[in-house]
C-alpha positions as CSV (number, residue, x, y, z in Angstrom):
1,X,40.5,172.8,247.1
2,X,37.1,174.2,249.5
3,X,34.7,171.3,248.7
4,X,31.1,172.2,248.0
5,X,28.9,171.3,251.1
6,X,25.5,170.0,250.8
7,X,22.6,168.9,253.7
8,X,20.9,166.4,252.5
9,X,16.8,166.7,253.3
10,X,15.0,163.3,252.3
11,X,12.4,161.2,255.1
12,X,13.6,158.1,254.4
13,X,17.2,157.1,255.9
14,X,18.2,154.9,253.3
15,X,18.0,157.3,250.3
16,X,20.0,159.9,252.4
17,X,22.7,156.9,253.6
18,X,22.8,156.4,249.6
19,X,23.2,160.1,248.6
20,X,25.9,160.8,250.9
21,X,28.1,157.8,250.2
22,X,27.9,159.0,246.5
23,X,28.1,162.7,247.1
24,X,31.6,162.2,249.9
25,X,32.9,159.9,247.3
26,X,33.5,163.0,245.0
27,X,36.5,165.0,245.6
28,X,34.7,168.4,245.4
29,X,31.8,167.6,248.0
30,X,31.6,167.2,251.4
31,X,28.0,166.1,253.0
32,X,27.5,168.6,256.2
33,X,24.5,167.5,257.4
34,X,21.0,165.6,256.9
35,X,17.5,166.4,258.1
36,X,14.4,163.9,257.8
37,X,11.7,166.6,257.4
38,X,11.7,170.2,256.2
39,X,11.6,172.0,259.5
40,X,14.7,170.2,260.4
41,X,16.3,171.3,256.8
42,X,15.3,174.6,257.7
43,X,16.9,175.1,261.0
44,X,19.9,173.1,260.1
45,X,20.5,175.4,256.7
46,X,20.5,178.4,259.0
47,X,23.0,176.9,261.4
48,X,25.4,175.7,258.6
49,X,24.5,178.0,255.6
50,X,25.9,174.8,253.0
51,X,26.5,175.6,249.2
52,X,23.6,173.4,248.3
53,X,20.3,171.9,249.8
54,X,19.4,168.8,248.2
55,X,15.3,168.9,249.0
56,X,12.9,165.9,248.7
57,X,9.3,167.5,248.7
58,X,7.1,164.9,250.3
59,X,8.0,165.4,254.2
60,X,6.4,165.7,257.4
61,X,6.0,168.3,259.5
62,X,7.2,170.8,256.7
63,X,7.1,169.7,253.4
64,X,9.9,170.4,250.5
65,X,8.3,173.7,249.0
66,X,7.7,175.6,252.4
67,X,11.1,174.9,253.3
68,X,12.4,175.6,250.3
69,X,10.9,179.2,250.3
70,X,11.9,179.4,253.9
71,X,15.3,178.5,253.4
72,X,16.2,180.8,250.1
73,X,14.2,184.3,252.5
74,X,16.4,182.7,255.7
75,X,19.6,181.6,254.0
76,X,20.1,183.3,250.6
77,X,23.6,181.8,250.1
78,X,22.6,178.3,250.1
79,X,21.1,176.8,246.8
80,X,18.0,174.6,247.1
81,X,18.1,171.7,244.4
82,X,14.7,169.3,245.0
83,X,15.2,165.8,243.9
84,X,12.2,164.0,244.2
85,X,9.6,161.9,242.8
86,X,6.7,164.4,241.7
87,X,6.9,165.8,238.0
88,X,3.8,167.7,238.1
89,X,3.8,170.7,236.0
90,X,2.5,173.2,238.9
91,X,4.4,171.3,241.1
92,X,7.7,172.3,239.4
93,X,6.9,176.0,238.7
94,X,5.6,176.7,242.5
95,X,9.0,175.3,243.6
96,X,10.9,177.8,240.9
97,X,8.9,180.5,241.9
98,X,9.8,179.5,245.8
99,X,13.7,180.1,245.0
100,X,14.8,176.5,244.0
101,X,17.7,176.9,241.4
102,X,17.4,172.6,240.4
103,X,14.9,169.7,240.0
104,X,15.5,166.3,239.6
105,X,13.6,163.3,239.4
106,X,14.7,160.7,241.5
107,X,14.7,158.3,238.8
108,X,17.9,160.5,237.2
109,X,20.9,159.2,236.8
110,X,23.9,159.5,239.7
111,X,25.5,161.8,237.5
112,X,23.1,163.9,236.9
113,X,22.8,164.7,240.7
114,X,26.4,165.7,240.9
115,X,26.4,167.8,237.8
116,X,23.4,169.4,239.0
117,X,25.0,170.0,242.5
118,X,28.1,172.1,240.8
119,X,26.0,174.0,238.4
120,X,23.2,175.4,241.1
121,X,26.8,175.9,243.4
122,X,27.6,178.5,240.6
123,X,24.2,179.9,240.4
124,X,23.1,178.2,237.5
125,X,19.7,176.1,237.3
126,X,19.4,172.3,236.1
127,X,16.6,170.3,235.9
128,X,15.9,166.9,234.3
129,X,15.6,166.6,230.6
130,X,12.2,165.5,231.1
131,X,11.1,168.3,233.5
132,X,12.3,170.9,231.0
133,X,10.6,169.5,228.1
134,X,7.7,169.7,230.3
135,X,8.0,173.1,231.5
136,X,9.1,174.2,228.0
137,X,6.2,172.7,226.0
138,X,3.9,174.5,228.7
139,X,4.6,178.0,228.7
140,X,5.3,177.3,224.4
141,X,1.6,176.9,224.4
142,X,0.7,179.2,227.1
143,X,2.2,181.8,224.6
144,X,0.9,180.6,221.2
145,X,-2.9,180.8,222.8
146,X,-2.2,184.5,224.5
147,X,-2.8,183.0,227.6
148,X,-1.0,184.5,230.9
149,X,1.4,181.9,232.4
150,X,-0.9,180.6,235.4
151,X,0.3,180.8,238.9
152,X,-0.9,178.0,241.7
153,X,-4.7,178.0,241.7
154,X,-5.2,178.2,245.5
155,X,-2.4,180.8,246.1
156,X,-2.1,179.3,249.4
157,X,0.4,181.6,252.0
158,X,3.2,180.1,253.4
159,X,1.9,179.8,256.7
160,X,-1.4,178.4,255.2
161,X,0.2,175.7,253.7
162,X,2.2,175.1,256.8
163,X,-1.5,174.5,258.7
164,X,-2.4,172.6,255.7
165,X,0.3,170.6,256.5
166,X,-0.1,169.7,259.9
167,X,-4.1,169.3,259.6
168,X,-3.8,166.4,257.1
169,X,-0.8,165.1,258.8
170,X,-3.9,164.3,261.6
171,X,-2.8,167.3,264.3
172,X,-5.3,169.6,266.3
173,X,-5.6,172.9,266.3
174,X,-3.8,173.2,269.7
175,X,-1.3,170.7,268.2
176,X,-0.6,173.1,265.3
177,X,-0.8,176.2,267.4
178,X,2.1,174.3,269.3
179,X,4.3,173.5,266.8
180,X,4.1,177.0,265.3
181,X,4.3,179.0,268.4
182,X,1.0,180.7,267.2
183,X,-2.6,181.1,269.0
184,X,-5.4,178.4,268.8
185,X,-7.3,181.7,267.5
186,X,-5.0,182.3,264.6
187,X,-4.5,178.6,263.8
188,X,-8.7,178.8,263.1
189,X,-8.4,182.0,261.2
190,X,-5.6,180.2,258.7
191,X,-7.7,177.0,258.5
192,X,-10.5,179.1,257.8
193,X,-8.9,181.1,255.2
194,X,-7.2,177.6,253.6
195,X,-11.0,176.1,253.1
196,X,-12.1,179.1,251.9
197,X,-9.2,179.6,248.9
198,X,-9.5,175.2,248.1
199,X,-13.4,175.1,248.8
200,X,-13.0,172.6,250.4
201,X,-14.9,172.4,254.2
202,X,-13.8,169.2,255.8
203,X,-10.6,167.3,257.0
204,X,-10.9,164.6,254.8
205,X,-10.9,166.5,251.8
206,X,-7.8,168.7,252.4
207,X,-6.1,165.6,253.2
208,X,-6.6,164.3,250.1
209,X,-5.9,167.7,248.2
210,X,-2.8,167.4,250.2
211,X,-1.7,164.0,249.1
212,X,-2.6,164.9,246.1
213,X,-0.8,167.7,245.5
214,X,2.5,165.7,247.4
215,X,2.5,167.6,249.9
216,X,2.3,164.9,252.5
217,X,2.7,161.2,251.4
218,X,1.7,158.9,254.6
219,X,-0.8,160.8,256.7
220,X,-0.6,159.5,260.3
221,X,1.6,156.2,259.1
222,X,-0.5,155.1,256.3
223,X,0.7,154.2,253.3
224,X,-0.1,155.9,250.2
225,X,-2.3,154.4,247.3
226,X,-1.0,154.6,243.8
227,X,-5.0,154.7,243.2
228,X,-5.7,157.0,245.7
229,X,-7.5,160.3,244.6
């Protein structure tokens, strides 16, 4: 029997030391790989090209949604399925929209995460009960007012968010220019363009658009507030 194989993409090694000994304890699965942030999923989905990703989305240096949309342009074959602990509404649909074929919260059942592995392997989708009552209920009342289904307010680019990233994550512009392989020049052009779309004209702020949105969860080591804004 060829055994579906999954890379597991989560920061924290205990949750991926948890998810593989229940995923290699099924006869159908095999773990291939694991990354601790998204770049690292990224690169190591394009090496393997495994059935299924199973994606966290709070990571650092590439969170779960901009790998996700650069792993379903960069490796069509493999399946993204994002298990994680953020249920937001706009959340969910930017991660659809980014090619992800599952979502689970992590509070789901063990079952649950295998079921959902061999459905998304056949190209179906899955998400938790709760999630799709969620999603359901919105666009339900999205189409009894007339109103279009809204998209993402700050219709950030991929690279954008990528800066947005790494600027609340604490990291220069020469830093991020780095790590990207991109001018100091451009770098200032896509911070530029991210204040611009978020209004919002200081560091401070995006990091705190950026937590709260998940996109990071401990900028530079700190620990995040369940209070904080």
């Amino acid at each position: 029997m060829q055994k579906i194989t999954v890379i597991l993409a989560d920061d924290h090694t205990v949750v991926r030391q948890g998810l593989r000994a229940l995923l290699d304890a099924e006869e159908d699965m095999h773990v291939v790989g694991e990354a601790d942030n998204g770049r690292q999923a990224v690169q190591i989905a394009q090496r393997l090209r495994p059935d299924v990703v199973v994606m966290d989305i709070g990571m650092p240096s590439l969170n779960g949604l901009e790998a996700t949309r650069q792993i379903t342009k960069e490796s069509p074959g493999s399946k993204v399925l994002i298990l994680s602990s953020y249920s937001d509404e706009e959340y969910v649909q930017q991660l659809t929209e980014a090619g992800a074929t599952g979502y689970l919260i992590k509070q789901t059942a063990s079952q649950d995460l295998v079921m959902a592995i061999r459905e998304v392997k056949k190209g179906n989708a899955f998400f938790s009960p709760a999630i799709s009552k969620r999603l359901l209920d919105h666009y339900q009342q999205a189409f009894v007012r007339g109103e279009p289904v809204k998209k993402g307010r700050s219709r950030l680019t991929s690279r954008e968010m990528e800066v947005l990233q790494l600027i609340a994550e604490g990291h220069a512009n020469k830093q991020i220019a780095d790590k990207l392989f991109i001018s100091i020049k451009t770098v200032e052009k896509h911070r530029q363009q991210l204040m611009d779309k978020l209004e919002i004209h200081d560091v401070a702020g995006l990091t705190r658009y950026a937590i709260r949105k998940g996109i990071i969860e401990n900028p530079q080591g700190a620990h995040k507030s369940p209070s904080h804004p």
